[in-house]
N, C-alpha and C positions, 0 to 999 in steps of 0.2 A: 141279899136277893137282888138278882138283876132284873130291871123295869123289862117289860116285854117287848120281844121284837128289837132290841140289842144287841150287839156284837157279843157281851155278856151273856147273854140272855141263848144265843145259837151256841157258846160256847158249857154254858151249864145244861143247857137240854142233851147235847151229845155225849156228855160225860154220866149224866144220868142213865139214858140210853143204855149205854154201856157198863153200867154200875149193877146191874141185878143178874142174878143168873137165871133167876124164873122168866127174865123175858128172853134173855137171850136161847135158852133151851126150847122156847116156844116159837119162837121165829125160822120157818122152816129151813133145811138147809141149801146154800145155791146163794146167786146174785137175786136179789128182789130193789127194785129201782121204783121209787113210788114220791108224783108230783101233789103239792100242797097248795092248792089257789084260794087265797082269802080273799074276799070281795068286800070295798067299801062298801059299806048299806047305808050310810045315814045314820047307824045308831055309834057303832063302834068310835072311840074317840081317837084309836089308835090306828083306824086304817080311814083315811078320808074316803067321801063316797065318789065314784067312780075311777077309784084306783082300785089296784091290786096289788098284792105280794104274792109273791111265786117263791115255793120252796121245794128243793130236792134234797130226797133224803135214797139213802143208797145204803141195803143193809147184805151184809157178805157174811155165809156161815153163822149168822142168829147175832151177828154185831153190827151198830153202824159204822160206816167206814166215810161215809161223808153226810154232811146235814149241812146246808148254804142256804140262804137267800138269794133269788137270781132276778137280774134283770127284766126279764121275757118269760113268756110262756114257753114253757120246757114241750122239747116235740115229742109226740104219742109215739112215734117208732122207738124211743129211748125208753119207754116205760112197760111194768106190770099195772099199776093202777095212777089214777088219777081221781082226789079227793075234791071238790069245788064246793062253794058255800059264802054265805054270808057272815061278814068278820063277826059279827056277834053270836052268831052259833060256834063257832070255832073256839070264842072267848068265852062264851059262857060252857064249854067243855073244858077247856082248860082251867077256868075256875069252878067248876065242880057243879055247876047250876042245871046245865043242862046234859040229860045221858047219850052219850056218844052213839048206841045203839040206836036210840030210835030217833034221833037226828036223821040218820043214815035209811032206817026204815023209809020215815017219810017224806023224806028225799030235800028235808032241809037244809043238807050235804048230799054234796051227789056222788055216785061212786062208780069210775070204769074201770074195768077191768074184769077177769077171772069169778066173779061174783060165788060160784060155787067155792071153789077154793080158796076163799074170802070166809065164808062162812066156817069150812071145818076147821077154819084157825080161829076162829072168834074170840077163844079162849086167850091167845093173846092177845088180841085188839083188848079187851077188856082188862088185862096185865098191865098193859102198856099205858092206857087211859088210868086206871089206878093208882098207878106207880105218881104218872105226871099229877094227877089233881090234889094227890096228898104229900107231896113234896116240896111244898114250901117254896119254887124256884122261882115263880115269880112275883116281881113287886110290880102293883097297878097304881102308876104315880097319876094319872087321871080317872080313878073309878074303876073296884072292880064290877064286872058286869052283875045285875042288870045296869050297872050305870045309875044307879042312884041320885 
């Protein structure tokens, strides 16, 4: 298992991605280009507070075809949505603590983009959150959340 937010770590998440056919069937068809903004909060060990990580993921035909880590904030003209949120909501989705959905509801995570056509694919977001929290993929070498 690779520590999160490692070269390891962007490399087993794409491969997992890619590894199920229930997400990929559910991923509509077309280019879908969608940015990932974590935000140091203070609590997360692994993102300091007032930084960020920027992530682009780019899914073509119900597959990912790119997943990176990027320097800067990726520009809105290149995107369907845009994810934003504090590292520890993000982590405590990832590690299964907290539910991705109502994250998103109450705007613990913020979401631009398409919002209706957001919703009648729920059913993946919900695949896709499933798949990641019960997959083993990552190791939390400083705590997993809540950070105990």
């Amino acid at each position: 298992m690779p520590a999160i937010y490692s070269q390891e770590w962007y490399e087993a998440m794409f491969r997992l991605a890619n590894s199920r056919d229930d997400i990929s069937q559910k991923v509509p068809q077309g280019e879908w280009r969608v940015a990932v903004e974590i935000v140091g909060d203070g609590k997360s060990p692994y993102v300091p507070e007032g930084t960020t990580k920027h992530f682009f993921i780019r899914f073509l035909d119900g597959k990912v075809v790119e997943y990176r880590e990027c320097d800067e904030r990726i520009s809105r003209r290149d995107l369907h949505y845009r994810f934003s949120g504090p590292a520890s909501a993000f982590e405590g989705v990832a590690a299964g603590v907290l539910d991705p959905v109502e994250v998103g509801l109450n705007g613990t995570i913020t979401v631009r983009g398409d919002m209706r056509f957001l919703l009648q694919h729920a059913e993946m977001v919900n695949v896709i959150f499933d798949v990641y929290t019960n997959s083993d993929v990552t190791e939390w070498p400083k705590g997993k959340p809540p950070y105990a």
